[in-house]
N, C-alpha and C positions, 0 to 999 in steps of 0.2 A: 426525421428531417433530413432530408436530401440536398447537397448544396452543390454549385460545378464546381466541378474540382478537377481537373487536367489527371490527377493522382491516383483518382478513383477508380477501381477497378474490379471484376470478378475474382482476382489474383491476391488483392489486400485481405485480411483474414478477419477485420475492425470492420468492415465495408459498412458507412454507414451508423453504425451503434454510436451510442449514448453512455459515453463512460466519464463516472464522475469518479476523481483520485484526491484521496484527502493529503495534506501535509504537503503537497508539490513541488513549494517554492524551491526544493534546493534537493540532491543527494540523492536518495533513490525513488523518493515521489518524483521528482520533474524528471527523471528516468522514465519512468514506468506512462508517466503521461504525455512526452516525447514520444515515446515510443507506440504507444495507442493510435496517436493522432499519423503518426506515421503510417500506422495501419489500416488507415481508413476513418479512423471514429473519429467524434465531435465530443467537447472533454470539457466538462466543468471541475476545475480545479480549488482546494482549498487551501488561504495560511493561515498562521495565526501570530506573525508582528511581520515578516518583512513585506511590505506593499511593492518595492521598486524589484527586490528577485522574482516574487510572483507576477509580475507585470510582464518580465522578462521572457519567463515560460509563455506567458499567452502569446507574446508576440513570435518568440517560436516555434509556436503551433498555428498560427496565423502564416504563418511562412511558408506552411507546410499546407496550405491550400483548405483548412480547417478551421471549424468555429470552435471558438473557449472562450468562457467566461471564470472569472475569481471572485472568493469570495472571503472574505476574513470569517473565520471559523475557532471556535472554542470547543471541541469535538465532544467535552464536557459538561457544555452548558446545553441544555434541552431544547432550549427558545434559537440558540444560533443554528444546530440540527434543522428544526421547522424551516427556519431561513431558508437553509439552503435545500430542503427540498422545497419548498414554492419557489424559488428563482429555479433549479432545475426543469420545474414542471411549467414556470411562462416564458420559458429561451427554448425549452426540445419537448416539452410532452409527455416523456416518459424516462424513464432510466434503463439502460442493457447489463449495465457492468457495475458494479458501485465496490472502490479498491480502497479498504480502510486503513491506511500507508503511515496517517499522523500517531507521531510518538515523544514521547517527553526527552527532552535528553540530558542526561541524569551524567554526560563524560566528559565536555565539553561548556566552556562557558562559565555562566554564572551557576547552571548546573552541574558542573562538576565541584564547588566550596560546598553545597549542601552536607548536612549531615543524614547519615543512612536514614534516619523517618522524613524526611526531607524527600528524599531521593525515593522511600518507596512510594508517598502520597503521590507526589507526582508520577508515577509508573502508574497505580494502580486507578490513578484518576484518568490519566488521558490514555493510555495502552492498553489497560483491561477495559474500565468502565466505559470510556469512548466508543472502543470498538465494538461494545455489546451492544450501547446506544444508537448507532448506526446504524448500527445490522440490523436492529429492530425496525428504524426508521424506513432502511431501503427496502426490507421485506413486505412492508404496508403498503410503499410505492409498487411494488413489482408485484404485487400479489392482484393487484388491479389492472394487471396486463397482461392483453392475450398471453402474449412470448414469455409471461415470466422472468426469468432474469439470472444474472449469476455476483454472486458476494466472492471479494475473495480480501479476506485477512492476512494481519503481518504478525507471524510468527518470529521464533529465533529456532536454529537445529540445536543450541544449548539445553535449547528445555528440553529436550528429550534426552540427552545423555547425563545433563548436568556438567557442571563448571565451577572448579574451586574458586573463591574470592568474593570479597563484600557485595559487588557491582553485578557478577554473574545471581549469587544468589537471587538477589532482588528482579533481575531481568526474567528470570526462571520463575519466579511468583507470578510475575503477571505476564508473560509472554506462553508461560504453559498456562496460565488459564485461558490467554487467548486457544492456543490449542484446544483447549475439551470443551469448550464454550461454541465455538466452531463447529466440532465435527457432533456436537448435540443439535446445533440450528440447524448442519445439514440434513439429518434425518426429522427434526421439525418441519422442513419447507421443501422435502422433496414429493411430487417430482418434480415441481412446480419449478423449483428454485435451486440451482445448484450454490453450495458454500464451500467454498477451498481456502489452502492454506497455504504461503509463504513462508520459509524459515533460511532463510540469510544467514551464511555465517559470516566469515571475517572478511566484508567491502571494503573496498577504498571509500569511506565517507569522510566525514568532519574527522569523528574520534582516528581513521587511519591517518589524516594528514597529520596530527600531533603525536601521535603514537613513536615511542623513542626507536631507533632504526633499531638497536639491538632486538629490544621485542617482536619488531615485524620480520625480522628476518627468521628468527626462532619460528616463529607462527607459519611463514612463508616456508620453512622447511618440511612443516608439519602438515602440509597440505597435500595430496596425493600430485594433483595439478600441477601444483610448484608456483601458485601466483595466488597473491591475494583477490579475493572477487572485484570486478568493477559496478557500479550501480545498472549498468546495462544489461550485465548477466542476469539481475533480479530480473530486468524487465523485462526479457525473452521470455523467460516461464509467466510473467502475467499476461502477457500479449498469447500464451497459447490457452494459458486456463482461462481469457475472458473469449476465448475465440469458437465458436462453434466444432472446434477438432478436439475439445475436451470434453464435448456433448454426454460422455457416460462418465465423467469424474464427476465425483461428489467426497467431502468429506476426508479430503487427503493434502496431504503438506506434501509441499514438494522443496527438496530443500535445496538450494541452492552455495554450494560450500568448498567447490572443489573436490569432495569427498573427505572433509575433512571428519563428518559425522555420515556414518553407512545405519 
């Protein structure tokens, strides 16, 4: 679905595509779908409670000479899945990109009083099970299209090194199974279907802005780069793995960390 767009160009790397990003309304989704939409694409967005931040994003990306639609989303529940592929497939037709971003937040919040079974149900319901559920979802969609299509999931670079502490362990359960769950889909749906992987490490998000200064500066030392990540850093590496220059990646995290994990 082609729209005029003054923006539009042989030079944007999104030109056109169909990128739907779960989680959006705030942090590194409305990064990553910012940044899409910047790129050329047309970007159906999902939350799941804030209506007036995700409104916000659209209108952002409306700004930016691009179509987006939102939709309230429970990445967990089956029936909201379905939703939001039949509202993707009667606003664009098809999917290019499908960025499974939405994650529980277990730091922050009413989520942060949980107690640790508390804390993993919701990990391993909305950050593992979710993102399995989608994957599924977008691969049904894009398996029915010429072009195929590309998945890209939200890891952690913890899972792979691992991380002392209640809060890492649990992140490490379901963020490494996001990992091996990943890079099994992508040798499932290749070559059809490329699936890549995201691993984040220490962003400026929610959990950074309350994070005690002494902590962040510790961490901030620890970093090869010397700064903690911005949500923006994620979303240069998503805008390259949904972009046709990652055409022979398949099945690889790319982690975005400062080098705080090689």
């Amino acid at each position: 679905m082609a729209l005029d767009n003054p923006r539009t160009g042989p030079d944007l790397l999104l030109r056109d595509k169909i990128v739907v990003v779960t989680g959006a309304s705030s942090g590194i989704g409305r990064a990553i779908a910012l940044a899409c939409a910047a790129a050329g694409a047309n970007i159906a967005t999902t939350y799941h409670a804030n209506r007036d931040r995700a409104d916000k994003v659209v209108a952002e990306i409306k700004a930016l000479g691009r179509d987006c639609i939102t939709l309230q989303v429970d990445v967990a529940d089956d029936e909201d899945l379905a939703e939001l592929v039949g509202a993707v497939r009667d606003r664009f037709g098809r999917v290019d990109v499908w960025i499974n971003n939405a994650g529980a937040d277990i730091l922050t919040g009413q989520g942060a009083d949980q107690d640790r079974f508390e804390k993993l149900d919701a990990l391993l319901e909305v950050d593992l099970r979710g993102t399995i559920a989608a994957s599924w979802v977008a691969a049904e969609l894009m398996r029915g299209q010429p072009g195929g299509g590309t998945i890209i999931n939200m890891s952690w670079d913890g899972a792979v090194r691992g991380l002392g502490g209640e809060n890492p362990e649990l992140f490490s359960a379901a963020k490494g199974g996001v990992l091996s769950f990943s890079r099994s889909l992508a040798k499932s749906l290749a070559p059809k279907i490329r699936v890549n992987i995201l691993g984040p490490g220490w962003i400026e998000t929610a959990f950074g802005e309350i994070a005690p200064s002494g902590f962040k500066e510790k961490v901030r030392q620890a970093i090869p780069l010397g700064r903690w990540g911005r949500p923006e850093d994620v979303a240069g590496a998503a805008v390259y793995l949904a972009s046709d220059l990652a055409n022979y990646v398949t099945g690889q995290m790319i982690m975005v960390n400062g080098g705080d994990v090689m």
